[in-house]
N, C-alpha and C positions, 0 to 999 in steps of 0.2 A: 943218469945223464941229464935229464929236464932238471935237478936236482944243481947241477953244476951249472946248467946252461942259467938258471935263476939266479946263480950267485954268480956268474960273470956280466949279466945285464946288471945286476943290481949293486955292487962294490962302487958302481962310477956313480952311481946317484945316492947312495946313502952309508950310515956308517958300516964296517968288516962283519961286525957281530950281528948287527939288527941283516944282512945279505945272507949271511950263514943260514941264519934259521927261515928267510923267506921260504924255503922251500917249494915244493909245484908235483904237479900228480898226472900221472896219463889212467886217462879211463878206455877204453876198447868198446867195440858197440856193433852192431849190422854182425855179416855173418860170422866172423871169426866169435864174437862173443856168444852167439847162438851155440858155437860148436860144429855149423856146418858149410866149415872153408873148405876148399881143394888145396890141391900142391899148387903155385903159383899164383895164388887169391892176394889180392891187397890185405890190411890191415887196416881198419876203420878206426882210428885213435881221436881223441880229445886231448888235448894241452893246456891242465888247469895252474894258471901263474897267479902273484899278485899281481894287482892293477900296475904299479910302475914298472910290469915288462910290455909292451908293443908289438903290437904284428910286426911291425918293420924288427923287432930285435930279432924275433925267432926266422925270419927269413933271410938274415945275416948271420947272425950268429950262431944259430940252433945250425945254418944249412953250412958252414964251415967245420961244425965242431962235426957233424955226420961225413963229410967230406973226408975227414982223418983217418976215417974208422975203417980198417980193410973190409971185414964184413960187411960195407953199404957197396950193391953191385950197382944200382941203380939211384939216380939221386936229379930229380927235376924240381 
C-alpha cells in the first residue's frame, strides 16, 4: 500500500517509470515491535518515502486511500 501510495504522489511530478520504482517502506517500533502489545494497542509505524512525497501528500492521499479499505474501523 505505501508502495502504491508513492507512486500515486509521484506519476504527477515525475516520469511513470522513474514513480514505479520510487518505492517507500514502513518500519514498526515502541510496543508492538518489542513484541509486547495487547489486543486493542495502537501500531507505532514510520513512513519512509522519497523526498518528493510531503506530509500534506500522505494526509490526503495516504488518508483516502485507507478510507477505501473496509478493514480501516477507525481513521483520524
Amino acid at each position: 500500500m505505501v508502495k502504491d501510495f508513492v507512486y500515486r504522489v509521484s506519476i504527477n511530478k515525475m516520469d511513470e517509470s522513474i514513480a514505479r520504482e520510487a518505492g517507500g517502506k514502513i518500519f514498526t517500533f515502541g510496543s508492538y515491535r518489542l513484541g509486547v502489545h495487547g489486543t486493542g494497542a495502537d501500531i507505532d509505524t514510520l513512513c519512509v518515502v522519497p523526498k518528493n512525497v510531503q506530509r500534506e501528500d500522505f494526509f490526503e492521499t495516504m488518508y483516502e486511500m485507507l478510507k477505501e479499505r473496509p478493514e480501516v474501523t477507525e481513521l483520524t
